[in-house]
mmCIF file of the N, C-alpha and C atoms, coordinates in Angstrom:
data_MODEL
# 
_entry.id   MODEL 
# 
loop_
_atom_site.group_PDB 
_atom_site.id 
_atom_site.type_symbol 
_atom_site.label_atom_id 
_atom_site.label_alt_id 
_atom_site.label_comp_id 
_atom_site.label_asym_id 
_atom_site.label_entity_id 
_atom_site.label_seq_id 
_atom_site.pdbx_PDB_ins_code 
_atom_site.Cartn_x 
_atom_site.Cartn_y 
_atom_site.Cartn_z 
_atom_site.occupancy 
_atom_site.B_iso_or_equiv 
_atom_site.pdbx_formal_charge 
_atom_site.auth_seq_id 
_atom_site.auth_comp_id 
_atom_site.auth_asym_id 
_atom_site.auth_atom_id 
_atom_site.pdbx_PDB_model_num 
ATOM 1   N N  . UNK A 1 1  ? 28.203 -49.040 3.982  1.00 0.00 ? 1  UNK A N  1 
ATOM 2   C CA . UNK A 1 1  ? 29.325 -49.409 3.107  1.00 0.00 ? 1  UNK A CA 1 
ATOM 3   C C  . UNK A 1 1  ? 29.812 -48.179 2.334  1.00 0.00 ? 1  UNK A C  1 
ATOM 4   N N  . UNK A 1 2  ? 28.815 -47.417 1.542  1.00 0.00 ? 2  UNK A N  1 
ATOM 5   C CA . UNK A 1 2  ? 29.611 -45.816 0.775  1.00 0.00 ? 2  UNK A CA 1 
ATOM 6   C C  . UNK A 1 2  ? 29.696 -45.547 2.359  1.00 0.00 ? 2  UNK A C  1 
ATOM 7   N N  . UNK A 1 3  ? 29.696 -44.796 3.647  1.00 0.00 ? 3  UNK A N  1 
ATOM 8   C CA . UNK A 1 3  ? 30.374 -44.029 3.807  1.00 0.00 ? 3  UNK A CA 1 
ATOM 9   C C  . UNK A 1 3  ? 31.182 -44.539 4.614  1.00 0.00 ? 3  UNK A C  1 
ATOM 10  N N  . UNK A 1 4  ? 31.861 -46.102 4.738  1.00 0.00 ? 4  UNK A N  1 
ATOM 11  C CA . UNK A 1 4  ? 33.136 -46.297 5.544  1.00 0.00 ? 4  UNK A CA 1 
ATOM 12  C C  . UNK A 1 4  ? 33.967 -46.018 4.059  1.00 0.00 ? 4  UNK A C  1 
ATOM 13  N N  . UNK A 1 5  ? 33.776 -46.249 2.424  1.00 0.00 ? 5  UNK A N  1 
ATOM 14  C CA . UNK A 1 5  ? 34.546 -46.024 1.479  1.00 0.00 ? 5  UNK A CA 1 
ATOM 15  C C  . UNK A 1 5  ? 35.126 -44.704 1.222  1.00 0.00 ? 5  UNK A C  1 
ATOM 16  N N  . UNK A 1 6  ? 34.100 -43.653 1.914  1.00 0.00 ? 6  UNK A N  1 
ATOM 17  C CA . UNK A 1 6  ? 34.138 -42.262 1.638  1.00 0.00 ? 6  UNK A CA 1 
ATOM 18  C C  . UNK A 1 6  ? 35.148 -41.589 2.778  1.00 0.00 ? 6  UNK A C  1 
ATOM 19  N N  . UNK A 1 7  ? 34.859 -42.620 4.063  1.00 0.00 ? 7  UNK A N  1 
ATOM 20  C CA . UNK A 1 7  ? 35.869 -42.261 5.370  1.00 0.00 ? 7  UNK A CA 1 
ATOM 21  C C  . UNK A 1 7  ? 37.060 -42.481 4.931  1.00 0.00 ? 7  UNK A C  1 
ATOM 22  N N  . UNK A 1 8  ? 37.531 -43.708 4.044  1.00 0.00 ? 8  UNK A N  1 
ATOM 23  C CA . UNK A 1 8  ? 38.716 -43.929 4.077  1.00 0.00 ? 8  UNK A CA 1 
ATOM 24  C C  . UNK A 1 8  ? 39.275 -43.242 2.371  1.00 0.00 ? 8  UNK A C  1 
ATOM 25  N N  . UNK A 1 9  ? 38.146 -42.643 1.868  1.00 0.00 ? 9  UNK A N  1 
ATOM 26  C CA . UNK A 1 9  ? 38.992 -41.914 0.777  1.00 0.00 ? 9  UNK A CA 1 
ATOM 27  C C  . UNK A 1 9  ? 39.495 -40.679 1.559  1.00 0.00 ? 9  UNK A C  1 
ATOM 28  N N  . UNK A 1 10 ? 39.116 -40.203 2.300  1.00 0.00 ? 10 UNK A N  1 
ATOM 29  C CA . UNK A 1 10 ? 39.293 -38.916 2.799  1.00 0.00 ? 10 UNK A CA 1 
ATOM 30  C C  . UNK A 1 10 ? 40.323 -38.923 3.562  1.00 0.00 ? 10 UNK A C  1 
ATOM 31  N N  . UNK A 1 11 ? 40.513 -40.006 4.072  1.00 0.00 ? 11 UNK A N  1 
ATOM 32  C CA . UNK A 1 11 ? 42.211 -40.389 5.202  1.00 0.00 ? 11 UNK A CA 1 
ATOM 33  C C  . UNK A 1 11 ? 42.987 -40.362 4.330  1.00 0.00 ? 11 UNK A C  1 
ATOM 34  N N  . UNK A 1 12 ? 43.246 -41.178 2.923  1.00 0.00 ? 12 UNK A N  1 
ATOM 35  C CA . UNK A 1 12 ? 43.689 -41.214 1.973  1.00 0.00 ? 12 UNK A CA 1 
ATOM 36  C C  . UNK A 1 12 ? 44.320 -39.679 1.569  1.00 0.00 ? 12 UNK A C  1 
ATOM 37  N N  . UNK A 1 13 ? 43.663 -38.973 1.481  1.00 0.00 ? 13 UNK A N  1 
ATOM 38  C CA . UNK A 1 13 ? 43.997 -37.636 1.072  1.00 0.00 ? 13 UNK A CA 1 
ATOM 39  C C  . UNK A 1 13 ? 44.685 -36.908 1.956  1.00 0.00 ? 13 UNK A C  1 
ATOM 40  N N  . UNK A 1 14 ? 43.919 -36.946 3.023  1.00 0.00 ? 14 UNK A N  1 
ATOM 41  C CA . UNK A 1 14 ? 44.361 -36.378 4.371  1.00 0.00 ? 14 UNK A CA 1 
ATOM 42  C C  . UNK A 1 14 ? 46.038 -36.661 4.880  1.00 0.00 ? 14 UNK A C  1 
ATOM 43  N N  . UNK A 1 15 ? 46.726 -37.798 4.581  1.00 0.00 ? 15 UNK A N  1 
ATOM 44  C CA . UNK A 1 15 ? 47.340 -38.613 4.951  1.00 0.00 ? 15 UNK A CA 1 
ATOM 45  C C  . UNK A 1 15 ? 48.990 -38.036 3.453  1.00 0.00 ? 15 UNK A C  1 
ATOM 46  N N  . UNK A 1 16 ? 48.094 -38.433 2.263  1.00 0.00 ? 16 UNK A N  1 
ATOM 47  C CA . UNK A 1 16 ? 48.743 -37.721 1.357  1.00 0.00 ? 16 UNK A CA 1 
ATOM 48  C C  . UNK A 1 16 ? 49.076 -36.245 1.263  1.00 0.00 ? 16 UNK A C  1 
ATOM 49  N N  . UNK A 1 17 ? 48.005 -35.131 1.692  1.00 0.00 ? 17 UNK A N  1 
ATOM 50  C CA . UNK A 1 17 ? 48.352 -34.008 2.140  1.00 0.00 ? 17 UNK A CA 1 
ATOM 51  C C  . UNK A 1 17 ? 49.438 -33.418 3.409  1.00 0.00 ? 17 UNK A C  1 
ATOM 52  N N  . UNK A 1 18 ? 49.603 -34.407 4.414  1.00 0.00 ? 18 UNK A N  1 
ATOM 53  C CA . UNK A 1 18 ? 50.364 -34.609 5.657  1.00 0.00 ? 18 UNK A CA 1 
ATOM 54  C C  . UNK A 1 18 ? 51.679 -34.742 5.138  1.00 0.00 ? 18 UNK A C  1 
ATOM 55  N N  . UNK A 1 19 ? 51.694 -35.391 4.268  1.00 0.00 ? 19 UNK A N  1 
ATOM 56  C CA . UNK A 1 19 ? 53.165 -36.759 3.671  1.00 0.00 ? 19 UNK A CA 1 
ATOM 57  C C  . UNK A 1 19 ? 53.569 -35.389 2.412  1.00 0.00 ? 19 UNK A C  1 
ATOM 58  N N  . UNK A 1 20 ? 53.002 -34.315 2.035  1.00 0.00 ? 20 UNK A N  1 
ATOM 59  C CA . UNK A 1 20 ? 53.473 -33.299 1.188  1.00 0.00 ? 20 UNK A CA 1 
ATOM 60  C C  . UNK A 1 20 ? 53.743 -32.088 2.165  1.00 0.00 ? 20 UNK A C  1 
ATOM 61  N N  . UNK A 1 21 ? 53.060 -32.090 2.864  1.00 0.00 ? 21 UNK A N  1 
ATOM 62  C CA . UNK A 1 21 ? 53.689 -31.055 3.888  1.00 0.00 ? 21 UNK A CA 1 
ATOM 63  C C  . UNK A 1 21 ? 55.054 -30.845 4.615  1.00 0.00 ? 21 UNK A C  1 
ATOM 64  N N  . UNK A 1 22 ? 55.394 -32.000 5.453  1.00 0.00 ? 22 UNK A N  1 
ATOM 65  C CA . UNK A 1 22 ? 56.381 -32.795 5.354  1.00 0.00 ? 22 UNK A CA 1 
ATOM 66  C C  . UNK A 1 22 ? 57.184 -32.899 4.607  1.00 0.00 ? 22 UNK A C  1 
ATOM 67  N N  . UNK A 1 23 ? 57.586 -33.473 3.339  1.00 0.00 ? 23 UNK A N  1 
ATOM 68  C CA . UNK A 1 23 ? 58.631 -33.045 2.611  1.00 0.00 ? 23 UNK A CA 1 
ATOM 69  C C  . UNK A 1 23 ? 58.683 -31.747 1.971  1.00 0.00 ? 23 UNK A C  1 
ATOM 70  N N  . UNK A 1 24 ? 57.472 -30.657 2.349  1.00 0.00 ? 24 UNK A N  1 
ATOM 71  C CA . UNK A 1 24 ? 58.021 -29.299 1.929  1.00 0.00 ? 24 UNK A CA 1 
ATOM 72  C C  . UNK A 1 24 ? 59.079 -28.538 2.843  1.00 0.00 ? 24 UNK A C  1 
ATOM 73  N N  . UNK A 1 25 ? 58.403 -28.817 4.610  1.00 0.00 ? 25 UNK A N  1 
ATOM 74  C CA . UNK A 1 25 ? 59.235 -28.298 5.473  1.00 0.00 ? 25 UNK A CA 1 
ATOM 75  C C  . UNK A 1 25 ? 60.661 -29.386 5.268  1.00 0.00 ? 25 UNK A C  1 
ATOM 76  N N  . UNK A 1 26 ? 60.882 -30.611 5.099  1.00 0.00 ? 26 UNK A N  1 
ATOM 77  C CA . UNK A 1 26 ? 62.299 -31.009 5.193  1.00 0.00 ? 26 UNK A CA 1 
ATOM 78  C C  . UNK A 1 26 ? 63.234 -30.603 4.274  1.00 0.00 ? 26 UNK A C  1 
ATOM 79  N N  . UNK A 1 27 ? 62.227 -29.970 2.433  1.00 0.00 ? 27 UNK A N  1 
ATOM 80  C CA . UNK A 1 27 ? 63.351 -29.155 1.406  1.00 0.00 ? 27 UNK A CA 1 
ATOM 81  C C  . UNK A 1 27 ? 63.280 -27.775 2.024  1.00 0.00 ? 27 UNK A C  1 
ATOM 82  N N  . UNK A 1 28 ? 62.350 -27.695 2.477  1.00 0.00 ? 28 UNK A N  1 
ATOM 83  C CA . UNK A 1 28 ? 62.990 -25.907 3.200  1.00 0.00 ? 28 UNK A CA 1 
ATOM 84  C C  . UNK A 1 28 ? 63.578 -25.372 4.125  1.00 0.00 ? 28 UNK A C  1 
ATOM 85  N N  . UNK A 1 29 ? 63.489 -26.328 5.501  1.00 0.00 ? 29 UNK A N  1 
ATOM 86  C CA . UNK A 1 29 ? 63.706 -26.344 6.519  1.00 0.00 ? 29 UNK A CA 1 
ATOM 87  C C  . UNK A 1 29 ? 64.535 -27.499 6.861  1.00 0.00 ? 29 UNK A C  1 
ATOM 88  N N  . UNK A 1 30 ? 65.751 -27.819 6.507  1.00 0.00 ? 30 UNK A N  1 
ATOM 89  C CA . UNK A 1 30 ? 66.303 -29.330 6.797  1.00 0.00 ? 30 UNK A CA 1 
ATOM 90  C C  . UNK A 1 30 ? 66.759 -29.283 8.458  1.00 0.00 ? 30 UNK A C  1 
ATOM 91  N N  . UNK A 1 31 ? 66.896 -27.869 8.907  1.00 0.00 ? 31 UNK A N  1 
ATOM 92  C CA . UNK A 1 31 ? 67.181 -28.327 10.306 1.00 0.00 ? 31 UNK A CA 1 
ATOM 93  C C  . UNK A 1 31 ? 65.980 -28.708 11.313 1.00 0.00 ? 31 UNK A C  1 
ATOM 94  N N  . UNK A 1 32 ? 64.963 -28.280 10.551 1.00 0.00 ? 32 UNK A N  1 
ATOM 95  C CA . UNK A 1 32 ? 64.029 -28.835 11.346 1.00 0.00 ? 32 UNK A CA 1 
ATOM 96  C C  . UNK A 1 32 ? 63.846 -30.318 11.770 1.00 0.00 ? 32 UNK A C  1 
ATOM 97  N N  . UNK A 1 33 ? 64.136 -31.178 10.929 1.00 0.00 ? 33 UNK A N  1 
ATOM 98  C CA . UNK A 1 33 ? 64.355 -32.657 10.973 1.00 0.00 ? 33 UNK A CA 1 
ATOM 99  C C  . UNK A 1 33 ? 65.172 -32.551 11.599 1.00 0.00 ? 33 UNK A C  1 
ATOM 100 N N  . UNK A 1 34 ? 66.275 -32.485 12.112 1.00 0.00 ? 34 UNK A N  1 
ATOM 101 C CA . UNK A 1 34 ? 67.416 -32.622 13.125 1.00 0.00 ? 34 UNK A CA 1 
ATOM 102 C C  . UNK A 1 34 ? 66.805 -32.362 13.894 1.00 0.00 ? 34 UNK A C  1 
ATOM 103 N N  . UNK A 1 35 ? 66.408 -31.094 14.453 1.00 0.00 ? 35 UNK A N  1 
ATOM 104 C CA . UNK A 1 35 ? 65.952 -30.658 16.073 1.00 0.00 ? 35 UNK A CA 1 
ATOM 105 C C  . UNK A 1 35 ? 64.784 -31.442 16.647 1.00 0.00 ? 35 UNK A C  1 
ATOM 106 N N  . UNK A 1 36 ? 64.234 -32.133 15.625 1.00 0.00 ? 36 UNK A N  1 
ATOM 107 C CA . UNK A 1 36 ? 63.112 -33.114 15.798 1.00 0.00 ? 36 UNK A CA 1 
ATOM 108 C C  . UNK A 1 36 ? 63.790 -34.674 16.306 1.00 0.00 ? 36 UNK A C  1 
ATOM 109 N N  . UNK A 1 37 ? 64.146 -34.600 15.555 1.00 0.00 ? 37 UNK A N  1 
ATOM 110 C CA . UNK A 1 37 ? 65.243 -36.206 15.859 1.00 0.00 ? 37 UNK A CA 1 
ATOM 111 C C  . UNK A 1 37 ? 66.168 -35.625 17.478 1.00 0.00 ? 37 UNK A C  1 
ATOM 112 N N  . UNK A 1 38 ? 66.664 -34.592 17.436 1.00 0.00 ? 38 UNK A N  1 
ATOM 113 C CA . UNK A 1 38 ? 67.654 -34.169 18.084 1.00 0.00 ? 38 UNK A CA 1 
ATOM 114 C C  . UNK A 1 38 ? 66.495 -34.198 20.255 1.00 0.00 ? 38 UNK A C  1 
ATOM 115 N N  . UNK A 1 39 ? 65.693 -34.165 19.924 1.00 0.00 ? 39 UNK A N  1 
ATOM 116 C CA . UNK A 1 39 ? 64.383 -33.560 20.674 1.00 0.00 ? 39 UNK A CA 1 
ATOM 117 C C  . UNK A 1 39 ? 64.042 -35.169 21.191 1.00 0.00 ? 39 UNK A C  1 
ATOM 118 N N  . UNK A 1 40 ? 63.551 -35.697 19.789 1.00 0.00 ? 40 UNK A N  1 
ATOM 119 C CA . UNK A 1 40 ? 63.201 -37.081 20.448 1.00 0.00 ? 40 UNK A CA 1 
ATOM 120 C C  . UNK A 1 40 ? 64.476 -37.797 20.974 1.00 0.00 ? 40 UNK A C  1 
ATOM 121 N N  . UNK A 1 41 ? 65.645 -37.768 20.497 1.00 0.00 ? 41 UNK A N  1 
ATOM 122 C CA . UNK A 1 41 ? 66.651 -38.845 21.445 1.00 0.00 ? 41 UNK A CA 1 
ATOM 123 C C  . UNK A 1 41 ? 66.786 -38.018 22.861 1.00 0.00 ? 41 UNK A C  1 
ATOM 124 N N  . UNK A 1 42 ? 66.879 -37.378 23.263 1.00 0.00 ? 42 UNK A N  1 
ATOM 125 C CA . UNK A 1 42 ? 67.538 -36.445 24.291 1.00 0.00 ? 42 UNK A CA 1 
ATOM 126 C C  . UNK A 1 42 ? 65.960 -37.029 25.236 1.00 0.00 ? 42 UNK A C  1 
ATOM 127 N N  . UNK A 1 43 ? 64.543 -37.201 25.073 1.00 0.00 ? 43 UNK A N  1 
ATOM 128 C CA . UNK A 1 43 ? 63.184 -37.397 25.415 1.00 0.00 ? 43 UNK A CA 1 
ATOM 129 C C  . UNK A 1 43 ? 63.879 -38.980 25.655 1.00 0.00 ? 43 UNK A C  1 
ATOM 130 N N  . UNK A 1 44 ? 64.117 -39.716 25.025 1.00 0.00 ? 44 UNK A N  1 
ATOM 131 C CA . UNK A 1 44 ? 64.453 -41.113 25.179 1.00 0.00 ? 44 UNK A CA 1 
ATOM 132 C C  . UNK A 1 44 ? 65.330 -41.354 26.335 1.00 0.00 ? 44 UNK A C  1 
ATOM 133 N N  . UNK A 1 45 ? 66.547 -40.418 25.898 1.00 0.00 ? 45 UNK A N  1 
ATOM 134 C CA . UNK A 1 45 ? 67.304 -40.584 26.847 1.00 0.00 ? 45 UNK A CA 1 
ATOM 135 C C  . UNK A 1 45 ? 67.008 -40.139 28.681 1.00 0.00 ? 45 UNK A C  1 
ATOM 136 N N  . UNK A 1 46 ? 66.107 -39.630 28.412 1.00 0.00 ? 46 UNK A N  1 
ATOM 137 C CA . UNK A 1 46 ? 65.852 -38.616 29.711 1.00 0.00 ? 46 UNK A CA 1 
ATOM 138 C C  . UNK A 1 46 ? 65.370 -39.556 30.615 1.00 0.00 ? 46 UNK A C  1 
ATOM 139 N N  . UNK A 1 47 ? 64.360 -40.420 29.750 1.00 0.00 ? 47 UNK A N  1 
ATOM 140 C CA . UNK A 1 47 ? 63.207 -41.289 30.362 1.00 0.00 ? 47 UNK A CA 1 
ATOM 141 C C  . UNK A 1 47 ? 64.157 -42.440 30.749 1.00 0.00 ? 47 UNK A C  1 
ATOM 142 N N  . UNK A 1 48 ? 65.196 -42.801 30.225 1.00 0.00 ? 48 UNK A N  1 
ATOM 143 C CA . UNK A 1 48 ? 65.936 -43.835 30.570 1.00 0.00 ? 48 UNK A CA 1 
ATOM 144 C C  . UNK A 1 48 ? 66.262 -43.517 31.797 1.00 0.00 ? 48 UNK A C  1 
ATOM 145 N N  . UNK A 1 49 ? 67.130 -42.327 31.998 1.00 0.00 ? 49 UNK A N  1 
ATOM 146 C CA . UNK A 1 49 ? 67.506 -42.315 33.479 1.00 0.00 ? 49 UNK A CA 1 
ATOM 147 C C  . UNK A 1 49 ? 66.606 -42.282 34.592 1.00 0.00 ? 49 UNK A C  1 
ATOM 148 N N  . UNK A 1 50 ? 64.978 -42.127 33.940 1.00 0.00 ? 50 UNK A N  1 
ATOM 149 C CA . UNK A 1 50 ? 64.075 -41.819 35.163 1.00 0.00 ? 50 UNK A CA 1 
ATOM 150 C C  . UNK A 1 50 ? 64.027 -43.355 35.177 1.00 0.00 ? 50 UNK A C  1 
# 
């Protein structure tokens, strides 16, 4: 029981550290979010025609 509490404090953090990273590259880097979005539809679309 402590260490499934200790597993999931640590995702917790892990998860929160991910989710700050992330909005550092989208205030610094906003085109990066586009070419990401831009990347996955064009991947969507591709697979459609296959």
């Amino acid at each position: 029981m402590h260490e499934e509490s200790d597993d999931q404090s640590h995702t917790c953090i892990s998860g929160h550290g991910y989710l700050k990273v992330i909005v550092r590259l989208r205030n610094h880097i906003p085109l990066l979010a586009y070419h990401i979005q831009y990347l996955h539809t064009v991947n969507i679309f591709y697979k459609t025609l296959l």
